[in-house]
C-alpha positions in Angstrom: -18.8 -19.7 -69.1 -21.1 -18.8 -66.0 -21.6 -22.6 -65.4 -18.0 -23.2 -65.6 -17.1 -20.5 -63.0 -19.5 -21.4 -60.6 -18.3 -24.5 -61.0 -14.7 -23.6 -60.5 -15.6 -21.6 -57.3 -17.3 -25.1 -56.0 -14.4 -26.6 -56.0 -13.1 -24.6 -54.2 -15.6 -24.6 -51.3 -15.2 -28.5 -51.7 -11.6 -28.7 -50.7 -10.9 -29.6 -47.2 -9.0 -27.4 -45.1 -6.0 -28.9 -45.2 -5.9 -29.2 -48.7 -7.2 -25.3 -49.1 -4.9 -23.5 -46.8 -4.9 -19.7 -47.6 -1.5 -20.1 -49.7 -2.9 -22.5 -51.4 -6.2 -20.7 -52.2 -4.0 -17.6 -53.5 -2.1 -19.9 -55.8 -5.0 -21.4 -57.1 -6.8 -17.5 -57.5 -3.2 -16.4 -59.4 -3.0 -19.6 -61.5 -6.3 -19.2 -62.5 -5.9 -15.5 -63.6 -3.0 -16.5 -65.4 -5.1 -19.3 -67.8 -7.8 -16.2 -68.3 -5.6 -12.9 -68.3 -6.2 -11.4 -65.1 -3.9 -9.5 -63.1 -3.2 -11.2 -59.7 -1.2 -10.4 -56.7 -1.1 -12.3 -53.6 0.0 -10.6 -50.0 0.8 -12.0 -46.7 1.5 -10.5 -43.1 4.0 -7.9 -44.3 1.5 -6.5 -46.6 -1.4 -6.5 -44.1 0.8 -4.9 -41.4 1.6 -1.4 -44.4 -2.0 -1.6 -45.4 -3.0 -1.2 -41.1 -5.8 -4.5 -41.0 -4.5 -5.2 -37.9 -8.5 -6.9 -37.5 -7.7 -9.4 -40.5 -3.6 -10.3 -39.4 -5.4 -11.0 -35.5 -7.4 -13.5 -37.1 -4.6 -15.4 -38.0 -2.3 -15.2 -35.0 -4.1 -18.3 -33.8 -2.6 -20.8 -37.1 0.4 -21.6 -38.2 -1.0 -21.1 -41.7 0.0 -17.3 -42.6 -3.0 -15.0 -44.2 -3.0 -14.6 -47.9 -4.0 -11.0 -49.3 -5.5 -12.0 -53.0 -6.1 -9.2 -55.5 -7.4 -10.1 -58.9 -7.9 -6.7 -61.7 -9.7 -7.1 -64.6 -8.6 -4.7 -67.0 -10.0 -4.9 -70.9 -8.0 -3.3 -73.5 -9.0 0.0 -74.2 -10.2 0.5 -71.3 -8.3 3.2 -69.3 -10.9 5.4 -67.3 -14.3 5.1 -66.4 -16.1 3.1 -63.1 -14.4 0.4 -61.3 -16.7 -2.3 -59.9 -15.0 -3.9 -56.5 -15.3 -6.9 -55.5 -15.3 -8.2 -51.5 -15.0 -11.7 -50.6 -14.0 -13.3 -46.7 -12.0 -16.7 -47.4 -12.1 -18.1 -43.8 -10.3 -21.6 -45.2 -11.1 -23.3 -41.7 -13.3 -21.4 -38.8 -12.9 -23.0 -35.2 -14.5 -20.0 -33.7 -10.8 -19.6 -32.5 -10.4 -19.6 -28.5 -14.7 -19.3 -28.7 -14.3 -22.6 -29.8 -17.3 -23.7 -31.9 -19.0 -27.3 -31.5 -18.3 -30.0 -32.5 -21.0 -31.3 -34.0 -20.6 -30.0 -37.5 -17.1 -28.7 -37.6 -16.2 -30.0 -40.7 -18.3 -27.9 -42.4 -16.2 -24.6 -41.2 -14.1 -25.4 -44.0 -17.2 -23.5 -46.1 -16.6 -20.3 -44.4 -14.6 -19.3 -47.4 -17.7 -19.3 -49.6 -18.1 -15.9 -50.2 -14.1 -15.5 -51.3 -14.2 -18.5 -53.6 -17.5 -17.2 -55.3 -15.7 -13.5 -56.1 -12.7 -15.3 -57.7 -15.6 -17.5 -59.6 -16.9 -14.1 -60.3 -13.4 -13.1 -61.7 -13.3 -15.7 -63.4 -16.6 -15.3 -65.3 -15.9 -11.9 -66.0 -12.3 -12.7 -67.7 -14.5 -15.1 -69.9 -17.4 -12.7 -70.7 -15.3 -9.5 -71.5 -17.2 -6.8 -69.6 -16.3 -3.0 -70.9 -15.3 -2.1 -67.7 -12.6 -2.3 -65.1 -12.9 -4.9 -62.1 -11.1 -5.2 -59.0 -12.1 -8.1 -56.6 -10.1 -8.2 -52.8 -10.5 -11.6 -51.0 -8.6 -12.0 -47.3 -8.0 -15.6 -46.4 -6.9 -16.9 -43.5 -7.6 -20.0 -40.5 -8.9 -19.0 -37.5 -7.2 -21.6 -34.9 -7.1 -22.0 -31.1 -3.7 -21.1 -30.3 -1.4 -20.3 -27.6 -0.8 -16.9 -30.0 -4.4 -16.6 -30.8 -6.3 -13.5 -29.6 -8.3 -14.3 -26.6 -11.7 -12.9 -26.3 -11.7 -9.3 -24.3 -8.6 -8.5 -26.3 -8.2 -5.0 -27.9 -7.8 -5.1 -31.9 -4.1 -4.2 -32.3 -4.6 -0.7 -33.0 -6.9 -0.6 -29.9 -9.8 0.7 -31.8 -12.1 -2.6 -31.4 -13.1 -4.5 -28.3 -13.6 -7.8 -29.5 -15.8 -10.3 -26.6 -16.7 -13.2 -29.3 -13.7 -14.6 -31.2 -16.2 -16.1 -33.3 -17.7 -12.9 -34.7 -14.3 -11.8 -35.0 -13.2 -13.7 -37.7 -16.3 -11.6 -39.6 -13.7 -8.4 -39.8 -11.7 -10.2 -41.8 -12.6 -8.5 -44.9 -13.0 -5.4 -43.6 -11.0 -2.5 -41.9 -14.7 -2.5 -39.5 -17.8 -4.3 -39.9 -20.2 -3.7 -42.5 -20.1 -2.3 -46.3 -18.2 1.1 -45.9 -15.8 -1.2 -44.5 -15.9 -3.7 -47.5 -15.0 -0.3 -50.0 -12.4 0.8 -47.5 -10.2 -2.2 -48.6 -10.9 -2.0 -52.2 -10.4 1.5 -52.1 -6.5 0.9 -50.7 -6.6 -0.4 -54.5 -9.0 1.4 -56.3 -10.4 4.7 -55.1 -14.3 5.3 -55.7 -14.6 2.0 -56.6 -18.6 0.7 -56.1 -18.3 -2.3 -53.8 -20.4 -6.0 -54.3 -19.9 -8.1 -51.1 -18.6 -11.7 -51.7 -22.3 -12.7 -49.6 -24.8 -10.6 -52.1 -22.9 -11.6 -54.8 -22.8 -15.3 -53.7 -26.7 -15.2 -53.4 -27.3 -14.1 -56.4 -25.1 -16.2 -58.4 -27.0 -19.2 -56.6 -30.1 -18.2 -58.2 -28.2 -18.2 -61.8 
């Protein structure tokens, strides 16, 4: 079931960007819960601009790909109160670097950049497999970060003017995240699932790789 997953979540990381837009990603994530049980739901700009992650919508102003909002809740029967693990992946389908364009040399391996999203659905799916006793939520925000006439230019203020962003590049790293770092990582699953203990999509994908 593990080795099945992983599998699954390679894949993923395979596709190439045009073939692995965020929409497409989020229907892949919901058809996939639907062959194991999982809950899914799958958000786009509306949902970002109620939830305030103004940081993750900037991303995207750039594409003409809109951002997909994924939400996957594993819920055993029985199994009504009690811990919530949360889950954080970014699912960056296709990185440029934006208007900090990156190099060329390389590019097409920006397509990977939505590593750590594809291995918290794999997760997702594991856990569907495996039957945990407890609940699990896992958040993954896609989206293409493309040079654009509408794409945020470097010096920009985050749309609620609470971050200066100089690198367009690093920018892209918000994307999960309401700010940078973990507390931001349980801020978004905990717009889902208060007091939920929060595994980033990057810790998790290292350890899995040692599986």
């Amino acid at each position: 079931m593990i080795g099945e997953s992983q599998n699954f979540a390679r894949s993923l990381v395979n596709e190439p960007g045009n073939k692995l837009t965020p929409t497409i990603l989020g229907q892949r994530a919901s058809q996939m819960a639907s062959e194991t049980g999982l809950k899914s739901e799958v958000w786009s700009t509306d949902k970002l601009q109620e939830l305030k992650m103004g940081a993750f919508w900037s991303v995207s102003q750039g594409s003409e790909q809109p951002p997909a909002l994924i939400v996957l809740r594993y819920e055993p029967e029985g199994v009504t109160g009690g811990p919530v693990l949360g889950l954080v992946g970014k699912g960056i389908t296709f990185d440029t670097g934006g208007i900090s364009i990156k190099p060329s040399e390389n590019m097409e391996k920006m397509k990977y950049d939505m590593a750590g999203g594809a291995a918290m659905i794999g997760a997702m799916r594991a856990i569907a497999l495996l039957k945990p006793r407890i609940r699990v939520l896992a958040v993954v925000c896609a989206a293409e970060n493309m040079p654009d006439g509408k794409a945020q230019k470097p010096g920009e203020l985050h749309p609620k003017d609470t971050i200066l962003f100089t690198d367009i590049i690093l920018r892209s790293r918000f994307t999960p995240l309401r700010w940078d770092g973990m507390q931001g990582q349980r801020m978004i699953v905990y717009a889902f699932e208060p007091k939920a203990p929060v595994q980033s999509g990057g810790e998790l994908g290292g350890r899995l790789a040692g599986i």
